[in-house]
C-alpha positions as CSV (number, residue, x, y, z in Angstrom):
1,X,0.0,0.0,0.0
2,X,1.1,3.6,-1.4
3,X,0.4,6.5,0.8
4,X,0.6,10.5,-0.2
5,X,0.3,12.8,3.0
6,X,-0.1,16.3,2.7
7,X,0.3,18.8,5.3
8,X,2.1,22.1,6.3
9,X,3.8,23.2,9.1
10,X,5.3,26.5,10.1
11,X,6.0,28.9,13.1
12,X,2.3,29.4,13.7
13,X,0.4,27.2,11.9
14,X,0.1,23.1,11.2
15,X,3.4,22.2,13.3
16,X,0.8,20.0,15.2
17,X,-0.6,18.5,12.4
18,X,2.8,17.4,10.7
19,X,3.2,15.6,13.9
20,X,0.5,13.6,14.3
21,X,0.7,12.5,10.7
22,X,4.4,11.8,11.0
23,X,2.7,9.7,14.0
24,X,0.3,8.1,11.4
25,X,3.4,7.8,8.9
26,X,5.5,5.6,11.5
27,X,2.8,3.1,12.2
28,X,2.0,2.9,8.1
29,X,5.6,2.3,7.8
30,X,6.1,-0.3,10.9
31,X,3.2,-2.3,8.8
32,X,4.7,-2.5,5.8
33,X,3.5,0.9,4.2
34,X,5.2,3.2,1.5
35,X,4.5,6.2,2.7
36,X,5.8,10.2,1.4
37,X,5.1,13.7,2.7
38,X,4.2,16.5,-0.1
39,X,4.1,20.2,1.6
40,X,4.1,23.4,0.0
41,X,5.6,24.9,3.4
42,X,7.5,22.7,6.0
43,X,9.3,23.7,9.0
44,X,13.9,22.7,8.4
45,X,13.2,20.7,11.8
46,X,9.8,18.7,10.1
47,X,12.2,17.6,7.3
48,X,15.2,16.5,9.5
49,X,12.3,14.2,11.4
50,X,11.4,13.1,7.5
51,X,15.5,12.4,6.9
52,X,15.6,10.4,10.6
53,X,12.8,8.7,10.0
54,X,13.8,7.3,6.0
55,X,10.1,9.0,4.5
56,X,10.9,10.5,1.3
57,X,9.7,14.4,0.9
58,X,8.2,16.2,-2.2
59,X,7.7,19.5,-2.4
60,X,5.3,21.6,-4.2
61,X,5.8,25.4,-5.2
62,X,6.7,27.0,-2.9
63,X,6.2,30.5,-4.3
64,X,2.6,29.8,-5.3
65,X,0.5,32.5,-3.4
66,X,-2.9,31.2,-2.1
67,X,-5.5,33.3,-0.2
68,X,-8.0,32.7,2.0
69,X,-11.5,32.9,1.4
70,X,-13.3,35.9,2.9
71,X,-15.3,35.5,5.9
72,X,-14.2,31.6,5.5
73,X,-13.9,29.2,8.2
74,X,-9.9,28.7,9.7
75,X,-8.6,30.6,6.1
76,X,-10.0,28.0,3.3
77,X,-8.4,28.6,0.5
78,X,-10.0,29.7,-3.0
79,X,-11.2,26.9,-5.4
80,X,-9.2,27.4,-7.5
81,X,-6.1,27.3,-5.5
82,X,-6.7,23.9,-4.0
83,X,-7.9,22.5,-7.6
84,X,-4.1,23.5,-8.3
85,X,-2.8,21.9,-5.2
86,X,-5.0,19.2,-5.7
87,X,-3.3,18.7,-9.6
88,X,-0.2,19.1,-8.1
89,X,-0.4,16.4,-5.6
90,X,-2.0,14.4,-8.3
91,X,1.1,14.2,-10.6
92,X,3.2,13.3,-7.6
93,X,1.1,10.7,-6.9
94,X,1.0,9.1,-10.2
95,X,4.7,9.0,-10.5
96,X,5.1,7.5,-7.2
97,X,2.1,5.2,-7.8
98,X,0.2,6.1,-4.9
99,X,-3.4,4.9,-4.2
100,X,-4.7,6.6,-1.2
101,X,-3.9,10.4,0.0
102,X,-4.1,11.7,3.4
103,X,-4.7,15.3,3.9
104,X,-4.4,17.2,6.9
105,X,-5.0,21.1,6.2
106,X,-7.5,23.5,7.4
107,X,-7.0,25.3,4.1
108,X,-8.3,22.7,1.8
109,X,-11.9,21.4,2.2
110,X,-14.2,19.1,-0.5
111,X,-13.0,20.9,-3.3
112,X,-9.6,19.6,-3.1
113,X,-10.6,16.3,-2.2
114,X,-13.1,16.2,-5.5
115,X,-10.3,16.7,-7.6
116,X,-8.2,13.8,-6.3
117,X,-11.6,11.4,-5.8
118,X,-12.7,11.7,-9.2
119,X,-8.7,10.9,-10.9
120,X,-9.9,7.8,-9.0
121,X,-8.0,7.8,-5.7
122,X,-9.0,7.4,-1.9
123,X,-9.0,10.2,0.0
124,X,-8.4,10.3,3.9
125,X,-9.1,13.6,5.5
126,X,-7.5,14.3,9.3
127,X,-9.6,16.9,10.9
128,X,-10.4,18.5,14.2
129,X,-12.8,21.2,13.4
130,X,-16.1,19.7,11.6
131,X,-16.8,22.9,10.6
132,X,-16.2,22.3,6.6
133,X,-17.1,20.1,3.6
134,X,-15.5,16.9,2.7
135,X,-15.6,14.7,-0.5
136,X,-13.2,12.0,1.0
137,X,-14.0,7.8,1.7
138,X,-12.2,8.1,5.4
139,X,-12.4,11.1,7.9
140,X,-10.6,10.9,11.2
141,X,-10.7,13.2,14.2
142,X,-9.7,11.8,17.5
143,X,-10.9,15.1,19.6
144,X,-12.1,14.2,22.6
145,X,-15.6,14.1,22.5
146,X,-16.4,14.3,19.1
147,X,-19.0,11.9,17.8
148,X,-19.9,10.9,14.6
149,X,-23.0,13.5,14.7
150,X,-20.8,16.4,14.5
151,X,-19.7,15.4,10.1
152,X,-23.6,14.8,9.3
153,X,-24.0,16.7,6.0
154,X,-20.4,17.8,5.8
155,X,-19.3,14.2,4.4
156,X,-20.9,11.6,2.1
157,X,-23.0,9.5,3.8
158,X,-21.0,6.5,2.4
159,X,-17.8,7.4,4.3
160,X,-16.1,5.6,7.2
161,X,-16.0,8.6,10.2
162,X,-13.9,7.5,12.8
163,X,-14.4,9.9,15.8
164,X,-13.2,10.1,19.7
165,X,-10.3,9.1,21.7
166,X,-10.1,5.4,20.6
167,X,-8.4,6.3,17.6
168,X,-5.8,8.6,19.4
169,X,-2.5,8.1,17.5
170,X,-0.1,7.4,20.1
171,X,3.1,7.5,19.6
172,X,5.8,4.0,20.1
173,X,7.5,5.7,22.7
174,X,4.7,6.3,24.6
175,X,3.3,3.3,24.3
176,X,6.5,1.6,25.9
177,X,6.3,3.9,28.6
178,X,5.4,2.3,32.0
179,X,1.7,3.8,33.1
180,X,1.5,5.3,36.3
181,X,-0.2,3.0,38.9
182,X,0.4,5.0,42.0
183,X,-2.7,6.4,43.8
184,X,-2.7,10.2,44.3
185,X,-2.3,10.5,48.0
186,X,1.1,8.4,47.4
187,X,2.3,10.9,45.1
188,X,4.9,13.6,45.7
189,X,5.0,16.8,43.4
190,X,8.2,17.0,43.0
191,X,8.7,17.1,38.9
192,X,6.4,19.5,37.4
193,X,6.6,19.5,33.0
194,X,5.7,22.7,31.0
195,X,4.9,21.3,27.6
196,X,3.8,24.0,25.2
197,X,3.5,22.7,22.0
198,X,6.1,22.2,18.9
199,X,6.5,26.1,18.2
200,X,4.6,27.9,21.0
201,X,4.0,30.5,18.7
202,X,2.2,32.9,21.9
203,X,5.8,32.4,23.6
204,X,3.8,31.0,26.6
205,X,6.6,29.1,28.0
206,X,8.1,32.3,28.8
207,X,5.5,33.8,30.4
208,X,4.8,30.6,32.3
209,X,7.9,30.7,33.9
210,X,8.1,34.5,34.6
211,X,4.5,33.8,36.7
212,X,6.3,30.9,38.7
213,X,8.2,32.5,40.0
214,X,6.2,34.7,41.9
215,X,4.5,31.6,43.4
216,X,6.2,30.5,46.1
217,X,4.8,27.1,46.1
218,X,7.1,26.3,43.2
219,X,10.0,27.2,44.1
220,X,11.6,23.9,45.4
221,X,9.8,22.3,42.7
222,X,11.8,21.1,39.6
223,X,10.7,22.6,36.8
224,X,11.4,20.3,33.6
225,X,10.8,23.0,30.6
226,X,10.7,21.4,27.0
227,X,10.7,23.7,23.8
228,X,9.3,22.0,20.6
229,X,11.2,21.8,17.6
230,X,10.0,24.7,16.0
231,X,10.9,26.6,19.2
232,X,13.2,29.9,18.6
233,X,13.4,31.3,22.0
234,X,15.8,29.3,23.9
235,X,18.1,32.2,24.0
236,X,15.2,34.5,25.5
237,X,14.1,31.5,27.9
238,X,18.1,31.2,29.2
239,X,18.4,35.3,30.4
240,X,15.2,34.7,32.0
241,X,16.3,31.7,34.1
242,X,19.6,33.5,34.7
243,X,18.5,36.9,35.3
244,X,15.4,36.4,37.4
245,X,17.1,33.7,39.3
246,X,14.2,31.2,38.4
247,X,15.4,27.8,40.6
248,X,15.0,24.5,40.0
249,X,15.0,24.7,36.1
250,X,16.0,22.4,33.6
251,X,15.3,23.4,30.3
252,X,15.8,20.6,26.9
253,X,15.3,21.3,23.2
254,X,13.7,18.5,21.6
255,X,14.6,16.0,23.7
256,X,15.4,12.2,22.2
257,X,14.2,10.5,25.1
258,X,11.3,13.0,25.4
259,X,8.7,10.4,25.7
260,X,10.8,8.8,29.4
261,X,11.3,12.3,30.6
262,X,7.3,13.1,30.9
263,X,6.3,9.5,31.9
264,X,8.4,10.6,35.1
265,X,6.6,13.5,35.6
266,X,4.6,14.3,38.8
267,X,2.2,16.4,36.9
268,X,2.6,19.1,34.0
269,X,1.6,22.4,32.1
270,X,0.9,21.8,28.7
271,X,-0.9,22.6,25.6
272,X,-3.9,21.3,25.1
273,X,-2.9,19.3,21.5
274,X,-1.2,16.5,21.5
275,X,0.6,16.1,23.7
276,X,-2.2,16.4,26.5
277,X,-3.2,13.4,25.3
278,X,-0.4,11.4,25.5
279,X,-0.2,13.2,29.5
280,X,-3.6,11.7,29.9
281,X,-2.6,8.1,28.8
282,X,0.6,8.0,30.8
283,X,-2.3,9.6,34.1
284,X,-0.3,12.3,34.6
285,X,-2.3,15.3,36.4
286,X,-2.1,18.4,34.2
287,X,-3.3,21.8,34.0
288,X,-4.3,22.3,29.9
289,X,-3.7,25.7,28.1
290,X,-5.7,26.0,25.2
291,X,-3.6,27.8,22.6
292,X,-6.0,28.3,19.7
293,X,-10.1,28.1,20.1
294,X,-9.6,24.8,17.7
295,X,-8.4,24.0,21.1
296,X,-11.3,24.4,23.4
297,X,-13.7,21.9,22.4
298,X,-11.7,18.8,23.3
299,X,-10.2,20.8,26.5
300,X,-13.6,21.0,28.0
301,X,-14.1,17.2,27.4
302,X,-11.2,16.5,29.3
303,X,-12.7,19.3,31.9
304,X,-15.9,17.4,32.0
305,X,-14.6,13.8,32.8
306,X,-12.1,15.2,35.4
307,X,-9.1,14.3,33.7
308,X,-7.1,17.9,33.5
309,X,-8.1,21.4,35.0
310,X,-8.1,23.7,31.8
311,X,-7.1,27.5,32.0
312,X,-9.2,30.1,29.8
313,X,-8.1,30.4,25.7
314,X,-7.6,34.2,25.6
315,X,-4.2,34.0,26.1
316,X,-3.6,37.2,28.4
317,X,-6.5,36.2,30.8
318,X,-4.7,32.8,30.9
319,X,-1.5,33.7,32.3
320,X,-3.1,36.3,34.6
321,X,-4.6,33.9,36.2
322,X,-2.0,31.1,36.2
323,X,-1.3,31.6,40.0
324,X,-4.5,30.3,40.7
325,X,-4.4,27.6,38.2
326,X,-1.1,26.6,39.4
327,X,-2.0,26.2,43.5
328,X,-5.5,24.5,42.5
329,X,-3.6,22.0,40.5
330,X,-1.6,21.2,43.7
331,X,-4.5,21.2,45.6
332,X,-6.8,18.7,43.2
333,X,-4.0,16.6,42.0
334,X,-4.9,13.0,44.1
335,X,-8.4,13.2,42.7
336,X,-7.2,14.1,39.2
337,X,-5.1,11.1,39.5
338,X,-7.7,8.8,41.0
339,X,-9.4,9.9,38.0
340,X,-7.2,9.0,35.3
341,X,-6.4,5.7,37.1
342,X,-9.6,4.4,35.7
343,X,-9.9,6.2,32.2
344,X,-9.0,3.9,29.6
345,X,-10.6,5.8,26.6
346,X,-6.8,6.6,25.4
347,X,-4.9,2.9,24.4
348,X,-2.1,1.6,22.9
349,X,-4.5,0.6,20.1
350,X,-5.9,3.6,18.3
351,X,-3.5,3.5,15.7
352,X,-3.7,-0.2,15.1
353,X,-7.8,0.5,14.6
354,X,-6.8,3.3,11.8
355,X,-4.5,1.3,10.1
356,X,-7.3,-1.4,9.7
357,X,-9.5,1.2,7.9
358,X,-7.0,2.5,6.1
359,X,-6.0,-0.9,4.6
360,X,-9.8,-1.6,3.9
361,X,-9.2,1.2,2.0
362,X,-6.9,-0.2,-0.3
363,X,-9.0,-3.7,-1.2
364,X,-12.1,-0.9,-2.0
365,X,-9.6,0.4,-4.3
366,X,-8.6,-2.9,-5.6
367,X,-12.6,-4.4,-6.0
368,X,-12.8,-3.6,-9.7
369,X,-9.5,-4.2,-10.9
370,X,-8.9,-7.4,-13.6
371,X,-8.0,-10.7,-12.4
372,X,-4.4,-10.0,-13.9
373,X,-2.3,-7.4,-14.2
374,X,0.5,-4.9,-13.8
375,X,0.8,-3.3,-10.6
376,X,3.5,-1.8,-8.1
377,X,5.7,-3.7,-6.2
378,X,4.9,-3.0,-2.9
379,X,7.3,-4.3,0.3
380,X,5.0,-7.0,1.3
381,X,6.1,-8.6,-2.4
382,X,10.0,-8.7,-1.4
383,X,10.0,-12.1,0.2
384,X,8.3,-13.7,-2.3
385,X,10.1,-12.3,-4.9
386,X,13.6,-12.9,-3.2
387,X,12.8,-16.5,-3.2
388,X,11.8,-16.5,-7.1
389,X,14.9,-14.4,-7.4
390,X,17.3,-17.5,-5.6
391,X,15.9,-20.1,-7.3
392,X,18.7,-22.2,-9.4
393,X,16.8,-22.1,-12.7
394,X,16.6,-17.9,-12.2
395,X,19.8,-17.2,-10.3
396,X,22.0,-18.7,-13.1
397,X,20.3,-16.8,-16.2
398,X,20.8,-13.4,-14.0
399,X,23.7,-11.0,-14.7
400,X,25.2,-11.2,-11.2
401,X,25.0,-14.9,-10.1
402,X,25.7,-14.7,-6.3
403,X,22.9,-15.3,-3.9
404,X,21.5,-12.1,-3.0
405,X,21.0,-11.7,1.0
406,X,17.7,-9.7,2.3
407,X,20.0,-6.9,3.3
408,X,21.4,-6.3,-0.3
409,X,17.7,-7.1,-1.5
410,X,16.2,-4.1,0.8
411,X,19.1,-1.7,0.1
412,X,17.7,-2.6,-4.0
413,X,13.9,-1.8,-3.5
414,X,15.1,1.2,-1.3
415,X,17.2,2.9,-4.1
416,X,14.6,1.8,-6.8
417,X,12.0,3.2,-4.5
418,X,13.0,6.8,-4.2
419,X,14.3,6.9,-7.9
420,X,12.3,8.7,-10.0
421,X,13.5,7.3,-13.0
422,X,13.2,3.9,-11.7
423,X,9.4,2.1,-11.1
424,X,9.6,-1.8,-10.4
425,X,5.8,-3.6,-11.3
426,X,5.0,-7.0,-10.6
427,X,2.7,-9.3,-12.4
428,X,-0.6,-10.5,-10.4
429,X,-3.2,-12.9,-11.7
């Protein structure tokens, strides 16, 4: 299976998106999956993860100037713009011999999707606003609390809406992180996390820490600050430490073993995307800043059900009243705790449940193709074909006549993979 994700990320906009569908990317990968990111605007750091991670990266024009549509829900871009887009991610697609596309862009609604649905591939849409259109044949928003209710007459009625918390994309990492099991009351605050995001484009880290310190409740707690990839005031962050004589602070940049350092926490300030979540599943007792108002919905979910406390979104009127925040997170952590003891919502297997309908995806695809035919070879083909390859009556009619290994067979499909020039087919009947 051939996958096609498109998404954007920059300083203030989709750095949170790229993540979670770099999270989708690994588990499409880990099961076998082709899978390539196409961006029109991607953060240096978002293409490193690409480079570490062996996921090959189109790009589209980057000087191609689209504008929003007046008055338009989260800036949706003109029809004409995405039909564009849409064409341009339709050439890519065909040269890499793609057959399902995953877009995750509040710029690009049903008319984007048309254009790619009716050149005859599947579309997957990743959303988190229901507030727009769709023409796609798989929609999946993991907000907390969103139902299936919340897409009627925004997608066709024939497509697969997968809605809620069970289909959380969790990252590996987290996953092998032991889960808290101690009860609240055993618990001593003695590692607090401040998790803002991958850009924390309001610079609430800083402010977060200037507030602290005036709180003298946290000043023999360690303070365990982590900047996001996209982050560009570590500098700024530093003379604050040092100059307001902030204790107790340690302060990483994109930390590898980021997922152990906040399954150790005591309990956290974060953001309220993903990585709430992922402070939920490991039943750590947070206090949730909404950064954006695309925010709010799933923050008063988690409000509702008593798993986090949940500041106000204006983003002045949170920090003001942070202090309070702060002392009635101390105050109401055992029963947050006790709480999220017993929430199982968020599992190890929501990833695992999207794959599935991803792949049933694929044999849709597949239902009206010929009995026989030329089609691309696709990693689940290598054994097979490694064994035809080895077999005395083909190895001694082949140029080289050695035995290939797997190793030297991988390192082939790799290169021929990610060469444009270069598109190995296979034979099925």
């Amino acid at each position: 299976m051939r996958l096609l994700i498109r998404v954007d990320s920059s300083q203030t906009l989709g750095a949170g998106h790229f993540m979670r569908c770099l999270t989708l990317a690994q588990a499409l990968k880990n099961s076998g999956c082709w899978v390539a990111f196409v961006s029109r605007q991607i953060l240096y750091e978002n293409l490193d993860l690409l480079q570490a991670e062996g996921l090959p990266f189109y790009p589209l024009d980057p000087d191609l100037e689209f504008q929003p549509k007046q008055g338009a829900p989260e800036l949706i871009w003109p029809t004409e713009d995405q039909v564009r887009d849409a064409r341009l991610c339709h050439d890519i697609a065909l040269k890499r011999n793609a057959d399902i596309i995953v877009v995750d862009h509040y710029a690009l609604d049903s008319n984007w999707e048309l254009t790619l649905t009716n050149a005859g591939f599947k579309v997957m849409v990743v959303d988190d606003l229901a507030n727009r259109n769709h023409r796609c044949d798989l929609l999946l928003d993991y907000t907390a609390g969103r139902e299936r209710a919340d897409y009627n007459g925004l997608v066709p009625k024939n497509s697969e809406i997968l809605c809620g918390l069970k289909f959380f994309l969790l990252k590996k990492p987290i996953i092998k992180q032991e889960v808290r099991s101690k009860h609240g009351k055993e618990i001593e605050l003695k590692k607090l996390g401040i998790l803002m995001g991958a850009t924390d484009p309001h610079d609430l880290t800083y402010q977060i820490l200037s507030k602290l310190k005036s709180i003298p409740e946290s000043k023999s707690i360690e303070k365990i600050v982590i900047l996001g990839p996209g982050n560009k005031r570590r500098e700024a962050i530093e003379d604050l430490i040092i100059n307001s004589k902030i204790d107790n602070v340690t302060l990483l940049s994109n930390p590898a073993n980021y997922s152990e350092i906040i399954a150790n926490l005591d309990f956290a300030i974060s953001a309220c995307g993903t990585t709430a979540a992922e402070l939920i599943y490991l039943k750590i007792p947070s206090l949730l800043l909404p950064t954006a108002e695309n925010q709010v919905f799933g923050a008063e979910q988690y409000q509702r059900k008593n798993l986090a406390l949940v500041t106000t979104v204006t983003n002045k009127k949170m920090i003001r009243d942070l202090p309070f925040c702060f002392l009635k997170l101390l105050e109401e952590h055992g029963q947050l705790t006790e709480t999220l003891a017993t929430h199982n919502e968020i599992d190890s297997q929501g990833a695992t449940r999207v794959i599935g309908s991803i792949k049933k995806l694929k044999r849709q695809s597949h239902d009206s193709t010929p009995k026989y035919g030329l089609r691309p070879l696709e990693n689940s083909d290598l054994p097979k074909l490694l064994s035809w390859r080895n077999h005395p009556e083909i190895q001694d009619k082949m140029y080289h006549q050695s035995k290939i290994t797997m190793k030297e067979h991988l390192a082939w499909f790799s290169r021929n993979e990610n060469n444009a020039l270069s598109h190995p087919l296979i034979f099925h009947h």
